[in-house]
Residue frames as a rotation matrix with the C-alpha (Angstrom) as fourth column:
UNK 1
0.437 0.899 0.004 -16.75
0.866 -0.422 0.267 -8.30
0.242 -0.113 -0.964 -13.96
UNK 2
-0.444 -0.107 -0.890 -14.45
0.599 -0.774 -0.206 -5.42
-0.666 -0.624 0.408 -13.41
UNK 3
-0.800 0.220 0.558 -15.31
0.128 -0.846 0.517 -3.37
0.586 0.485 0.649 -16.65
UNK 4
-0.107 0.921 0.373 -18.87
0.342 -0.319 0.884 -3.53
0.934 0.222 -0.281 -14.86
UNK 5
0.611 -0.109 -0.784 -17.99
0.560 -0.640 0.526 -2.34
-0.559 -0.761 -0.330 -11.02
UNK 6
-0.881 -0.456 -0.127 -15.69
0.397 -0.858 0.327 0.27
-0.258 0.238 0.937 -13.44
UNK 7
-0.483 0.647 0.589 -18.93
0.348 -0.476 0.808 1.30
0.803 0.595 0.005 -15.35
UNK 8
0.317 0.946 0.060 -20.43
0.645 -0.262 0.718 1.57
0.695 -0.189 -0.694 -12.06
UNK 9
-0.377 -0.633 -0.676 -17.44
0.730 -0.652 0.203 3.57
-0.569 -0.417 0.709 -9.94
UNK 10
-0.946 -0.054 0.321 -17.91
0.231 -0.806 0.545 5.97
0.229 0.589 0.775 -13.23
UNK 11
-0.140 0.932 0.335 -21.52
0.332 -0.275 0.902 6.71
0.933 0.238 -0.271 -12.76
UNK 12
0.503 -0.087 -0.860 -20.88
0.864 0.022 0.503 7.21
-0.025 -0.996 0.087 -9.05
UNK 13
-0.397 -0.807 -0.437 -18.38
0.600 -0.588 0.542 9.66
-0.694 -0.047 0.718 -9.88
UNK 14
-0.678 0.335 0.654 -20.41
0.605 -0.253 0.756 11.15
0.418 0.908 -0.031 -12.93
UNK 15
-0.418 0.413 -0.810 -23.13
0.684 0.729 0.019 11.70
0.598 -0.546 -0.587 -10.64
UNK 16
-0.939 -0.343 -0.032 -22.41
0.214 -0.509 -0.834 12.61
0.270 -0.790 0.551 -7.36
UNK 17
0.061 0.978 0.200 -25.81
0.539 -0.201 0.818 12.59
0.840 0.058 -0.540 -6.53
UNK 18
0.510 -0.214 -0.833 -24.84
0.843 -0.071 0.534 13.36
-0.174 -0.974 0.144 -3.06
UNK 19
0.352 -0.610 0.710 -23.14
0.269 -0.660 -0.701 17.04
0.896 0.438 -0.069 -4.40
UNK 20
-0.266 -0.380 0.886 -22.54
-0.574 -0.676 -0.462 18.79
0.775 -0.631 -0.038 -1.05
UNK 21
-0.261 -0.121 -0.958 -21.98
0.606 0.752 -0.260 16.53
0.752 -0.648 -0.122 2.32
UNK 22
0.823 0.556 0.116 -23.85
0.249 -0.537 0.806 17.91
0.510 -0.635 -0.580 5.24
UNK 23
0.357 -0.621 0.698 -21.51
-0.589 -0.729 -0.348 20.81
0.725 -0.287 -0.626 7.35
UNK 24
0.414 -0.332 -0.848 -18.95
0.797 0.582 0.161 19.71
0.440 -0.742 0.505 10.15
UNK 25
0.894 -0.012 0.448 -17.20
-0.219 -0.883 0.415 22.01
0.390 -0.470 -0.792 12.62
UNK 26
-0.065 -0.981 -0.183 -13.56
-0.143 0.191 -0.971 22.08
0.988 -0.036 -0.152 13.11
UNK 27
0.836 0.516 -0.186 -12.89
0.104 0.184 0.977 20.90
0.539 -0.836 0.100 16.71
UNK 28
0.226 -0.724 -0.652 -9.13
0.334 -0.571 0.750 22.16
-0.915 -0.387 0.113 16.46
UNK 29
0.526 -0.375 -0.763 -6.97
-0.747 -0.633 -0.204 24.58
-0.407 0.677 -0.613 14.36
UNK 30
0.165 -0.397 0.903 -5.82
0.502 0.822 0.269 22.74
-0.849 0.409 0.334 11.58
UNK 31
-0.221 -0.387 -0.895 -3.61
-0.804 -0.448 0.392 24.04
-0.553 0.806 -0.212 8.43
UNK 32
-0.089 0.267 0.959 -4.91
0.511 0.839 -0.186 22.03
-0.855 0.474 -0.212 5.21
UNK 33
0.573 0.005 0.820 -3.74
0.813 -0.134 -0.567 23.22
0.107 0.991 -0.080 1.70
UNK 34
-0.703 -0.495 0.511 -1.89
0.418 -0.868 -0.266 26.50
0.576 0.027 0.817 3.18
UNK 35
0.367 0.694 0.619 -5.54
-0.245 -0.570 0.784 27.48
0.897 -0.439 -0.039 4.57
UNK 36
-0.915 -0.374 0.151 -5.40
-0.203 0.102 -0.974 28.05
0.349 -0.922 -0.169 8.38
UNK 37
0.081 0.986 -0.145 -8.95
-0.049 0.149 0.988 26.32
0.995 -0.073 0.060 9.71
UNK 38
-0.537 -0.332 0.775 -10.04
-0.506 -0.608 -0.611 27.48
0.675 -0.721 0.158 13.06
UNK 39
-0.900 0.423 -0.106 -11.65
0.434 0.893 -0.116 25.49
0.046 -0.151 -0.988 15.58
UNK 40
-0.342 0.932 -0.118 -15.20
0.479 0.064 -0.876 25.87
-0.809 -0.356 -0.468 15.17
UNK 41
-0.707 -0.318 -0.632 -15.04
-0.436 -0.508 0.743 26.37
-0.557 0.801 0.221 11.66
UNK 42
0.086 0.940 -0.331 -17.50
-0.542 -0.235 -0.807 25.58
-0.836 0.249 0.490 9.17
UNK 43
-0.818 -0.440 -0.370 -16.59
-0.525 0.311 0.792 22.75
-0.234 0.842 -0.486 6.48
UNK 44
0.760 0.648 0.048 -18.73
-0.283 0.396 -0.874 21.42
-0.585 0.650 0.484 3.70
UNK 45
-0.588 -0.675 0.445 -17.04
0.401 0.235 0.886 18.88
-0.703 0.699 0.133 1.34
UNK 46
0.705 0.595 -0.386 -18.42
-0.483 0.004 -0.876 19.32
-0.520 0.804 0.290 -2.12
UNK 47
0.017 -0.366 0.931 -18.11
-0.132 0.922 0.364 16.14
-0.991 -0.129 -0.033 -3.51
UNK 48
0.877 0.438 0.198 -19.68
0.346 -0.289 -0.893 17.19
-0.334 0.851 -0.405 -7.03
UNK 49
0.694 -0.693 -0.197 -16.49
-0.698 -0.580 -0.420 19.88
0.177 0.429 -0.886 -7.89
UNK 50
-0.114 -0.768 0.631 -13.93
-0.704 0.510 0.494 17.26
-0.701 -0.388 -0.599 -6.37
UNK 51
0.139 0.295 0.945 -15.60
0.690 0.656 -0.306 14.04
-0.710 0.695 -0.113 -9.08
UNK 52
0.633 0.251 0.733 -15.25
0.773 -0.251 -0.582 17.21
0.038 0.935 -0.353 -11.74
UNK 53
0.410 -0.894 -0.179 -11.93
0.003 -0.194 0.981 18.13
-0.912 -0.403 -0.077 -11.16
UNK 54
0.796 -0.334 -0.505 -10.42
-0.414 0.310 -0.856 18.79
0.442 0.890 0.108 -14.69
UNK 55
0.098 -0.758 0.645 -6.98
-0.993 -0.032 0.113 18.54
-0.065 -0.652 -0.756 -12.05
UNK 56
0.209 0.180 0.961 -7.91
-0.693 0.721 0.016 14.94
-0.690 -0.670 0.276 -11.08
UNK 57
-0.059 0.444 0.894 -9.64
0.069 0.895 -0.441 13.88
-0.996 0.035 -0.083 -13.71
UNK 58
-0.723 -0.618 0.310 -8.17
0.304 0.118 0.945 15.32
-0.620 0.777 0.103 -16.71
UNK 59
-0.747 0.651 -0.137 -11.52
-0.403 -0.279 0.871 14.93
0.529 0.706 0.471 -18.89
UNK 60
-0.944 0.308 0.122 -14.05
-0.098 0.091 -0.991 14.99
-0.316 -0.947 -0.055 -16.22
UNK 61
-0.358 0.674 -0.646 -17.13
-0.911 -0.404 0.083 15.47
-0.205 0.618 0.759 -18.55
UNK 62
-0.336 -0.231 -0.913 -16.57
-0.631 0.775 0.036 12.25
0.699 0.588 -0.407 -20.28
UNK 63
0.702 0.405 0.586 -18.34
-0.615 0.759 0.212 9.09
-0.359 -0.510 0.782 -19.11
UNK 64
0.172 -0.380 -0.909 -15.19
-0.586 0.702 -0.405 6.60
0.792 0.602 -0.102 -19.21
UNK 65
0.971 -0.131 0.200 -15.17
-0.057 0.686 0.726 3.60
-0.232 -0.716 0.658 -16.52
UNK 66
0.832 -0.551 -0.057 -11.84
0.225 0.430 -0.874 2.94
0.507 0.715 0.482 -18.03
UNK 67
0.191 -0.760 0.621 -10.20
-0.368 -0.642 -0.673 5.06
0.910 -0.100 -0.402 -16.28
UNK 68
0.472 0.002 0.882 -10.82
-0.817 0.377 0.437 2.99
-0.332 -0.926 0.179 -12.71
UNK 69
0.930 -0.122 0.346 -9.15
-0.039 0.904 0.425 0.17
-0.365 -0.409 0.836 -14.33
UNK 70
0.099 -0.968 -0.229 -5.82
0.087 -0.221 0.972 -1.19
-0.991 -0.116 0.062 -14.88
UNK 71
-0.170 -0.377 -0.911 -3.65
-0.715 -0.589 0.377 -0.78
-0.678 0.715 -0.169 -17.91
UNK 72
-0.996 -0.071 0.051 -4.76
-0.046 0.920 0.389 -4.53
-0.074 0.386 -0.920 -19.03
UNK 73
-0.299 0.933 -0.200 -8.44
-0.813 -0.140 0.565 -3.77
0.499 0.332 0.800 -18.23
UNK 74
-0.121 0.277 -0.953 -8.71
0.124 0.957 0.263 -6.89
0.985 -0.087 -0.150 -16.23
UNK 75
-0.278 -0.091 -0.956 -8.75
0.914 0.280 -0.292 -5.49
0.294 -0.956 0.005 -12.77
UNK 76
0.910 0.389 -0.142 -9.91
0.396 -0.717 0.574 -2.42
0.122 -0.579 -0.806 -10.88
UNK 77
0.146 -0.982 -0.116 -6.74
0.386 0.165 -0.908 -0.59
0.911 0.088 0.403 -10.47
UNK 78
0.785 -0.109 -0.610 -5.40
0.614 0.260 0.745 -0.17
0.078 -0.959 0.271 -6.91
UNK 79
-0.335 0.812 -0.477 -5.34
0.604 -0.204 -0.771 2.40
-0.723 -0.546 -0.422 -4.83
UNK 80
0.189 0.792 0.581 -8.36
0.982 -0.150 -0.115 3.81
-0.004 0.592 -0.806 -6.16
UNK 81
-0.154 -0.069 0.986 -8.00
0.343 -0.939 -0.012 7.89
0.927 0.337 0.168 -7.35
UNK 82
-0.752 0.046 -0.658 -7.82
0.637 -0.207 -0.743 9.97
-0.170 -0.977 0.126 -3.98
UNK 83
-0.914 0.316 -0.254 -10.01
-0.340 -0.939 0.057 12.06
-0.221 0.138 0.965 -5.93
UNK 84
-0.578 0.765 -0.283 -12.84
-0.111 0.270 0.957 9.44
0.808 0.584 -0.071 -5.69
UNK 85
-0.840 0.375 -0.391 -15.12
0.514 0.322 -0.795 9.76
-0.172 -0.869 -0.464 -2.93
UNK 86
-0.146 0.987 0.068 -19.15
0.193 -0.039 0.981 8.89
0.970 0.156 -0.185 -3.73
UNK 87
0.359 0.690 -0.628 -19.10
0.598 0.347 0.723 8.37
0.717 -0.635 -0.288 0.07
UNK 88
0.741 -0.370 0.560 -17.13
-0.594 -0.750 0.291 11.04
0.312 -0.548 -0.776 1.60
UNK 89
-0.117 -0.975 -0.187 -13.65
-0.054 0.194 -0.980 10.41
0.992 -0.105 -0.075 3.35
UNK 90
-0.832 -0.393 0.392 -12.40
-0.461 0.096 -0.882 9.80
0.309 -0.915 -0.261 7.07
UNK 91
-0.987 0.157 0.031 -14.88
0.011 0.265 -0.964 9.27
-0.160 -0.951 -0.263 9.92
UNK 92
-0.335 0.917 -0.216 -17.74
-0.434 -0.354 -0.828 10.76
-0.836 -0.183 0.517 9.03
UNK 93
-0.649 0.397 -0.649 -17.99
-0.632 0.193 0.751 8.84
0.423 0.897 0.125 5.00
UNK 94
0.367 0.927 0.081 -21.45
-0.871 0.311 0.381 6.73
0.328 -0.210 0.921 4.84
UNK 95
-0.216 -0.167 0.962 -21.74
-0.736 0.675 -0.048 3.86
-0.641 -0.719 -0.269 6.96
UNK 96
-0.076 0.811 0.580 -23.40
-0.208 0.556 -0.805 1.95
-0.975 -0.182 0.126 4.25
UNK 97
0.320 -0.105 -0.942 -21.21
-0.868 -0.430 -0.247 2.06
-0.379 0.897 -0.229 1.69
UNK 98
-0.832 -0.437 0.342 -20.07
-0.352 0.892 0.284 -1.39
-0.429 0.116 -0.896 1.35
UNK 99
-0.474 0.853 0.217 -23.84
0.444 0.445 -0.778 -2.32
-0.760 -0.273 -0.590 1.34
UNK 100
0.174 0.440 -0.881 -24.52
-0.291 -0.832 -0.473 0.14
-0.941 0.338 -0.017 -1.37
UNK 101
-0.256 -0.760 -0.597 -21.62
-0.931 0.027 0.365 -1.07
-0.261 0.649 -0.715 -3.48
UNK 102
-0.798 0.056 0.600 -23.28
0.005 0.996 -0.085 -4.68
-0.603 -0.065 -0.795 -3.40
UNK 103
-0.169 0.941 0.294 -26.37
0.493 0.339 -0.802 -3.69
-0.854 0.009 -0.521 -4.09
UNK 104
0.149 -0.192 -0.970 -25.62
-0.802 -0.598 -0.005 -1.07
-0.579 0.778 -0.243 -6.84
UNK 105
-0.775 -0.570 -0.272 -23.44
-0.573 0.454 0.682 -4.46
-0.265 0.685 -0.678 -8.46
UNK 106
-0.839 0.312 0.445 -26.17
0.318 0.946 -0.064 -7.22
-0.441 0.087 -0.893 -8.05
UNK 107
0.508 0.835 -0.211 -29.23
0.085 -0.293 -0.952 -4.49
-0.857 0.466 -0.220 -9.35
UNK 108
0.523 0.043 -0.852 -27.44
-0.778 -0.384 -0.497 -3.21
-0.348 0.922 -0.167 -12.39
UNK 109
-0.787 -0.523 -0.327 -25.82
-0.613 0.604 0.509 -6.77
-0.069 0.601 -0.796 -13.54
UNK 110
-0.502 0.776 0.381 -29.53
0.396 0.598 -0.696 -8.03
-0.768 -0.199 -0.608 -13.11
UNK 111
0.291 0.737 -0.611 -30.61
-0.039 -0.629 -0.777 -5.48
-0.956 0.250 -0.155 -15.29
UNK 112
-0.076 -0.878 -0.473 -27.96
-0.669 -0.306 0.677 -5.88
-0.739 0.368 -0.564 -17.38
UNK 113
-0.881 -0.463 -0.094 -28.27
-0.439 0.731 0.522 -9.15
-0.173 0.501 -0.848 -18.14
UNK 114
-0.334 0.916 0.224 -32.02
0.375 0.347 -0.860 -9.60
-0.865 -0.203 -0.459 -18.37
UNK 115
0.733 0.621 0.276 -32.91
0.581 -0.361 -0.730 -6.88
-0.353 0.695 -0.626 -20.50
UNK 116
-0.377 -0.700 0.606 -31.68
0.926 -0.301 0.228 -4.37
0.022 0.647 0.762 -23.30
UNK 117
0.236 0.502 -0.832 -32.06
0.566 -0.767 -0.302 -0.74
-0.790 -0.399 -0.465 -22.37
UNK 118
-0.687 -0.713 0.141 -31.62
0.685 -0.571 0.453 1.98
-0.243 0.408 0.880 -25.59
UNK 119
-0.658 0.467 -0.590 -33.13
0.093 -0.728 -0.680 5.46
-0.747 -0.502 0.436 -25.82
UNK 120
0.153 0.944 0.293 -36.57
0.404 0.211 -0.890 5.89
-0.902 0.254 -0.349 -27.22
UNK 121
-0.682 -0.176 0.710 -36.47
0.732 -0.150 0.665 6.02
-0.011 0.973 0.231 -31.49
UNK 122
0.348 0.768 0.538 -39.41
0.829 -0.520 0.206 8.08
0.438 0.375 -0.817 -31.62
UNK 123
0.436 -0.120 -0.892 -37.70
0.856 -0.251 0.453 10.62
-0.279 -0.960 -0.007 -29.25
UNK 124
0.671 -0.124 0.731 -36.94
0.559 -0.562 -0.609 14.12
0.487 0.818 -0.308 -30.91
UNK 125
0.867 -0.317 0.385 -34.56
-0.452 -0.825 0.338 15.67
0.210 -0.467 -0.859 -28.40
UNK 126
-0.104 -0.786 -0.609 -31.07
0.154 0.592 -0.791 14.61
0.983 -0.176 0.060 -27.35
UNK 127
0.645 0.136 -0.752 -30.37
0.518 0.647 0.560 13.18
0.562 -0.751 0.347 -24.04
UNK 128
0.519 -0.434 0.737 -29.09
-0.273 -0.901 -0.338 15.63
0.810 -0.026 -0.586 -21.47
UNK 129
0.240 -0.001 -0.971 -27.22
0.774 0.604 0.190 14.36
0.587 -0.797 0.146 -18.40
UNK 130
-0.800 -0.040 0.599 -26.94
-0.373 -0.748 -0.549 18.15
0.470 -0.662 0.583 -16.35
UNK 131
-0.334 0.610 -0.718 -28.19
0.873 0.488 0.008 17.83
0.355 -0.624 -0.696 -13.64
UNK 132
0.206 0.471 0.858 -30.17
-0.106 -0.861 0.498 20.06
0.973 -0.194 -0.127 -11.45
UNK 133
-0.800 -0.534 0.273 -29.46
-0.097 -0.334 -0.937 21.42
0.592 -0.777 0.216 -7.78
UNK 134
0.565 0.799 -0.205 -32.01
0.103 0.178 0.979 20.20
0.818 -0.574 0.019 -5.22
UNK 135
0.761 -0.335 0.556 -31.14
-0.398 0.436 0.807 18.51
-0.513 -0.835 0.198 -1.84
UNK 136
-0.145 -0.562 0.814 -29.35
0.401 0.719 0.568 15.72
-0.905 0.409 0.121 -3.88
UNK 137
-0.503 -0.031 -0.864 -28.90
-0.709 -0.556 0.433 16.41
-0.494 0.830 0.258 -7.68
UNK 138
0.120 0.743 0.659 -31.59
0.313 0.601 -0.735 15.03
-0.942 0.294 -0.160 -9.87
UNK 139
-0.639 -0.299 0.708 -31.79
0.700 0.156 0.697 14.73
-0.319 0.941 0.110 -13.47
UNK 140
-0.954 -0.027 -0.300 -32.64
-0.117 -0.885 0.451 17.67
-0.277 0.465 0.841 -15.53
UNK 141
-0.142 0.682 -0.717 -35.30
-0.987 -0.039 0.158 15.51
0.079 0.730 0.679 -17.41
UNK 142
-0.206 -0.160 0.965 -36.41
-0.112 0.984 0.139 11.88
-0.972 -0.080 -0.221 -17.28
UNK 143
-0.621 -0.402 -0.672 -35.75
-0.745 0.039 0.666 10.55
-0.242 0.915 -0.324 -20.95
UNK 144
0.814 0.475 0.334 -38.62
-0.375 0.870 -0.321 7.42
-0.443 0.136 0.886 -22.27
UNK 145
-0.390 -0.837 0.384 -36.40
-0.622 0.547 0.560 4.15
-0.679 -0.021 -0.734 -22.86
UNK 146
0.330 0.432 -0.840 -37.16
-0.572 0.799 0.186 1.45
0.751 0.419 0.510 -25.42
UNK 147
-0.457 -0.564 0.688 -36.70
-0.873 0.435 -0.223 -1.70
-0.173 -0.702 -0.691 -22.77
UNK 148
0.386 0.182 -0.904 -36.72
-0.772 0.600 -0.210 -5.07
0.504 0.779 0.372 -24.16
UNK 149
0.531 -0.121 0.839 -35.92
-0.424 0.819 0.386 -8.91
-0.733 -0.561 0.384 -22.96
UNK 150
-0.332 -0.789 -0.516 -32.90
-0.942 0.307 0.136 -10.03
0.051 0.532 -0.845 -23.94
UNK 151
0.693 0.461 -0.554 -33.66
-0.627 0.765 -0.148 -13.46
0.356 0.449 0.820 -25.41
């Protein structure tokens, strides 16, 4: 099962639904890239530009899971890109990522393996995946699926 916790790392990273991580406030002076950050500074990750990093991630655009695994494809590869964080980093990332990551694996291999999902024939537009800027980013458009039982 790794290609399918890779397929879902990539969509995590694709994502980013979470774009911008609610503000924190520096509580000392800290140097961090050359910047000088002051205490009581203002920081906002933005997790969205960091997952779409050409830097990082080369071809950031692209939807490839591949890239989370090793050079055999048989394993997650280890450690994971520093430039991946769905859940933010240090202290403050989500308590409830572990729990997320389960449930993310055990809904979409349920789906997976139940049914066949592929985008509506009758459909006259191509499928866009830009998102849009809300709170959380949300899909431009919902798309109509053909969804079938896999026999």
């Amino acid at each position: 099962m790794p290609y399918t916790q890779a397929v879902i790392m990539e969509i995590l990273r694709k994502s980013s639904i979470a774009g911008l991580i609610a503000a924190h406030q520096a509580r000392r002076p800290a140097k961090w890239e050359g910047l000088d950050i002051q205490k009581g500074d203002w920081l906002i990750q933005n997790i969205y530009s960091v997952h779409h990093s050409k830097e990082s991630w080369g071809d950031p655009e692209n939807f490839r899971p591949e890239r989370f695994l090793t050079a055999d494809e048989t394993a997650i590869q280890k450690p994971l890109p520093e430039a991946y964080i769905p859940f933010s980093v240090g202290r403050r990332s989500c308590p409830g990522e572990l729990f997320a990551k389960n449930i993310l694996f055990l809904f979409i291999t349920t789906l997976f393996q139940n049914f066949t999902f592929s985008p509506d024939s009758k459909a006259q537009e191509k499928v866009s995946l830009e998102p849009r800027w809300a709170a959380t980013l949300i899909p431009t458009k919902f798309y109509p699926l053909e969804v079938s039982k896999r026999e």
